[in-house]
N, C-alpha and C positions, 0 to 999 in steps of 0.2 A: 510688324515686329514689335512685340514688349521689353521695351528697355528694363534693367533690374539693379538695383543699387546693392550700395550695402547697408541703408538706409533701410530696404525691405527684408532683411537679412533675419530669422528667426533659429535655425539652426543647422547642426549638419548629422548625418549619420556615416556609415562607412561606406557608403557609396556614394551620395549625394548632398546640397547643399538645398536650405530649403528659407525661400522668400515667401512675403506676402506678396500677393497679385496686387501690382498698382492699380488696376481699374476696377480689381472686384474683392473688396475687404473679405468676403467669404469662400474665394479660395487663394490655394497655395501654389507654388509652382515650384518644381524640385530640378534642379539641374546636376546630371552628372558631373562631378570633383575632376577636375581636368585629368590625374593621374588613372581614373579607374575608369576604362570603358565596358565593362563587362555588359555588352549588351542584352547576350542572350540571358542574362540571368533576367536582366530587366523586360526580354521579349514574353517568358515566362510568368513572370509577375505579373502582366499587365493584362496578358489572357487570362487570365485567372482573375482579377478584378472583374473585368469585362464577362465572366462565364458567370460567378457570383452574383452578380450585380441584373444580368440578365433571367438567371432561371429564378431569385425572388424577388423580382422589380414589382409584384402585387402588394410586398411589404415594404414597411418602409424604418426600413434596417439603419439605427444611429450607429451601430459599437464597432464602425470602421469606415474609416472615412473609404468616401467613394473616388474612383476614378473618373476624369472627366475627358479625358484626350489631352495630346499636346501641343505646342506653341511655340512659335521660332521666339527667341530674347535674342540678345546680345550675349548670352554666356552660352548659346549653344540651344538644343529644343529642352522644351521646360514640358515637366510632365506635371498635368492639373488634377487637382487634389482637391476635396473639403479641407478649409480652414477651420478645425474644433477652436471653439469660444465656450464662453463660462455664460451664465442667464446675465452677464454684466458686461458680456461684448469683450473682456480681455480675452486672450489668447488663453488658452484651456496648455495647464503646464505637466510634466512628465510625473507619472506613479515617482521617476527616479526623484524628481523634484523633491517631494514630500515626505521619502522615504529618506532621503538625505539629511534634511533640514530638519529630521526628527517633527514635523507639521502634520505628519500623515495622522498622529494622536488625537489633534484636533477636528478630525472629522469625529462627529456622535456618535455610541454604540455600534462600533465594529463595522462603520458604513464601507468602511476601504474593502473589509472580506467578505459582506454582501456583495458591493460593486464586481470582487474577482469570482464570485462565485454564479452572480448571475450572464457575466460575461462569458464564462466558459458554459453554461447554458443554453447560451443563446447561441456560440459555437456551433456544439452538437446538435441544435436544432433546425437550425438552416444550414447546415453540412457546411461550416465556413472555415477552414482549416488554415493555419498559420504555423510557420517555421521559426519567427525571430519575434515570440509573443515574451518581450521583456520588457522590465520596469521602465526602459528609456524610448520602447515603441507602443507604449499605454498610456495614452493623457487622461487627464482625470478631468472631465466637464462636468463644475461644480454647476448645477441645475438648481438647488434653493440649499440655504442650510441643512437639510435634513434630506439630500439628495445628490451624489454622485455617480455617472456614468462613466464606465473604464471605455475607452476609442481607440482601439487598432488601427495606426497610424502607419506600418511600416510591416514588410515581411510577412505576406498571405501568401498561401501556397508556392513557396519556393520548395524545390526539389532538391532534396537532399541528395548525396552520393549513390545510397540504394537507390536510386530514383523513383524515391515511394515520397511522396507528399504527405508528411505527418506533425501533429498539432506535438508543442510540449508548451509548459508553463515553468519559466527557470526566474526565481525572485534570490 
């Protein structure tokens, strides 16, 4: 069992709360928010990492972090994840970060609507479809000054009420 502080503590989304792995700086481990058990959304989600991750395992796809299986903690099973990093080893921060903080400016020449535009590229290219593709599930891994990759972090193929599996972009 992985113990989990709140010392590892990085952030939460609406379903989960998400730590640094104490033995492995390069991934994360996400435990469901006590209040919200919605498994099956989460049974969903993970087959579809898992379907992803298997029909282009010959590439080697950054612009979403991958799934790794899970792990009993102390807050309940931890579901293991790539930890996005910047080329300086910090933690790689939210599009919402930048877009906030009016910072997003300081990337060069339009790098932030390259970065969105080659990310939905490479979407449609490896058929990799996502539900919850927003500014606070896209970190921006700053790669050199004059290079930023956008990282789907959260919400790939969840299925909507049609129960059609469909990509949007909502900034």
């Amino acid at each position: 069992m992985i113990f989990i502080s709140e010392q590892q503590y990085i952030s939460k989304g609406k379903t989960r709360k998400c730590y640094i792995h104490p033995k492995n700086k390069n991934l994360c481990i996400k435990v469901m928010k006590p209040l919200n058990k919605n498994l099956e959304f989460l049974k969903t989600e993970i087959n579809y990492y898992k379907k992803i991750q298997r029909r282009n395992s010959k590439h080697n796809l950054t612009f979403f972090a991958h799934y790794h299986g899970t792990i009993e903690t102390n807050l309940g099973i931890g579901y293991l994840y790539d930890l996005i990093r910047d080329h300086d080893g910090k933690i790689s921060l939210p599009l919402k970060n930048y877009i906030e903080t009016n910072t997003i400016h300081d990337f060069p020449n339009n790098l932030s609507i390259d970065a969105l535009s080659d990310l939905k590229d490479k979407m449609v290219k490896y058929k990799v479809f996502g539900y919850d593709v927003y500014h606070y599930n896209l970190l921006c891994r700053i790669i050199n000054e004059n290079e930023i990759e956008l990282v789907l972090v959260d919400g790939l193929g969840i299925k909507v009420k049609s129960s059609s599996i469909r990509s949007r972009f909502a900034f």
